[in-house]
N, C-alpha and C positions, 0 to 999 in steps of 0.2 A: 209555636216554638216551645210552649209550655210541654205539651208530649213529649218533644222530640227529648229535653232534657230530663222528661220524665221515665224515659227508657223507649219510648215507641219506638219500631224498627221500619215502617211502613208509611210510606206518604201514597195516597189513592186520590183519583179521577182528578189528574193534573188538565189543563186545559176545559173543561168539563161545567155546564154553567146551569141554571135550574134542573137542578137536582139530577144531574145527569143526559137529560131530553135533550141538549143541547152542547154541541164543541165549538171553542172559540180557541182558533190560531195566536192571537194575541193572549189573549189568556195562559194556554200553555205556555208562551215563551215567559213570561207573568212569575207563573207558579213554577216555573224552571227553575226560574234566579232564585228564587223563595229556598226550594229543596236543596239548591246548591248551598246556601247561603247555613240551611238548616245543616248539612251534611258538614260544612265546615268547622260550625259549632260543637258539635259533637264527637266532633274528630279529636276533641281535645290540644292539648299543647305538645306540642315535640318537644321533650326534654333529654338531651344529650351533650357531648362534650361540647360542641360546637357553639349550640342554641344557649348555654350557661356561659359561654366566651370569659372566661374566668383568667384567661392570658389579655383581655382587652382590660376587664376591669382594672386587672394590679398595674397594665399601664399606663390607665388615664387615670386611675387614682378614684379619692373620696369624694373632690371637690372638683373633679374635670366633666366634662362636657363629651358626650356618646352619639349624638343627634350628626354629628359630623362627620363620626369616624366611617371609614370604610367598611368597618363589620356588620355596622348597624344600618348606614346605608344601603346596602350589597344585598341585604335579609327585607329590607321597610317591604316594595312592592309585592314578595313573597307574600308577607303576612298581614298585609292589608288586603280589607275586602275590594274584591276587583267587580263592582255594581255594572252592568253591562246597562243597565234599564232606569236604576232609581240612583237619580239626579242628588250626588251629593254638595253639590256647590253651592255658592251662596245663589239668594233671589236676582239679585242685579247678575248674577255672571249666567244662570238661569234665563231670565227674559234676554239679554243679548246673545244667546244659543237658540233662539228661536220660539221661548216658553212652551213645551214643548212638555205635554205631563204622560204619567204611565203609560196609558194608554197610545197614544200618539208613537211612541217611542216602541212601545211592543207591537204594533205591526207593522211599522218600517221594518222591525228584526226581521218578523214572520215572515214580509215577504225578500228580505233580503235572504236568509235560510234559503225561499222554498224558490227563490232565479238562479241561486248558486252551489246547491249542494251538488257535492258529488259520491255515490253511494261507491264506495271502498272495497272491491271483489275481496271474497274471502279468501283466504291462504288454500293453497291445494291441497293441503294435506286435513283441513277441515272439512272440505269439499269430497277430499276422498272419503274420508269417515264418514261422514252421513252420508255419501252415496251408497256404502258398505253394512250401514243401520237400517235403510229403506228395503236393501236385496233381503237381507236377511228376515226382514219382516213378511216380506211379501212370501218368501221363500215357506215359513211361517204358518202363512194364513192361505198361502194357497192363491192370493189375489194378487194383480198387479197397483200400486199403490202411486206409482207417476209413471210419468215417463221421461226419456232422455232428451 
């Protein structure tokens, strides 16, 4: 975390476990939440009309109470960390979910991810483009480079 606030722009060998020689599914979902987590910190704060709510402030006032209102309500889940993996609850509500720690909880994800995903066709006009990159390369080099 220290990097990241230190300007680093690069997080490397996500999922990735003695020094490389090894990948662990659980792991990368792991160090997912980590880069998300890092990416969010870094993103700084949104400061705009909205986010300064300065039409809330003048009318709940000096001495009014914000935790309730609808503006601040509306915005909380936005700006709270959404922890997919690390269990921010107390111990008691913890052990009654099953006690259930990092690890445990990142490869459920893993294999919930890898029974469920569904890979997304790319748009045809991206498909067309790089079908259009490859002619031209091959056209190029003389070589066929795929096929159809």
């Amino acid at each position: 975390m220290v990097a990241a606030l230190a300007g680093v722009n690069m997080i490397y060998g996500l999922g990735m476990l003695a020094q490389g020689i090894t990948f662990d599914y659980a792991q990368l979902v792991i160090d997912n939440e980590i880069a998300r987590m890092i990416k969010e910190v870094v993103g700084g704060i949104k400061v705009d009309k909205d986010a300064l709510a300065l039409e809330v402030i003048q009318a709940v006032g000096a001495a009014g109470e914000f935790v309730s209102h609808e503006h601040t309500y509306s915005r909380f889940r936005g700006l709270a960390s959404q922890n997919k993996l690390i269990y921010r609850g107390t111990r008691d509500a913890w052990q009654n979910d099953g006690s259930k720690d990092l690890t445990e909880r990142a490869y459920e994800e893993a294999l919930e991810i890898y029974n469920n995903f569904k890979i997304k066709p790319l748009p045809k006009d991206v498909v067309s483009k790089m079908r259009s990159i490859v002619n031209e390369a091959e056209e190029d080099y003389s070589v066929e480079i795929s096929s159809e």
